[in-house]
Steps between C-alpha positions, in 0.01 A plus 500: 500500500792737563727653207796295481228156466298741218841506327611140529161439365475745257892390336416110544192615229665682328817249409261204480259701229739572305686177489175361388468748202837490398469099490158541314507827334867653457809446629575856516258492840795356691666887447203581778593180744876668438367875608310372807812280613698823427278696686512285804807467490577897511255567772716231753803787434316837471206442718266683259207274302260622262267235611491673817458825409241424235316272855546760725329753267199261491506485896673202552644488861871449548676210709426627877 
């Protein structure tokens, strides 16, 4: 897989999990759902994603 599917997958995961434990757990797990929407959100204007950094650090290959 290349970078940009890692973080599709990684953010689909990530919003899904923590819908689940703010239906079953706490509410206050939506706040995450909010931070990764935020996040990709920012990263369509800036260009910059922690996601990728963090990826490329663990040798990840970018979008060729």
């Amino acid at each position: 897989m290349k970078m940009e599917q890692y973080i599709r997958a990684i953010a689909g995961t990530f919003v899904l999990l923590s819908l689940c434990l703010g239906y079953l757990h706490s509410p206050y797990w939506h706040l995450f759902t909010a931070f990764v929407g935020l996040n990709l959100l920012q990263s369509a204007f800036t260009k910059w994603c922690l996601m990728e950094n963090i990826l490329t650090k663990l040798g990840v290959p970018k979008n060729t």
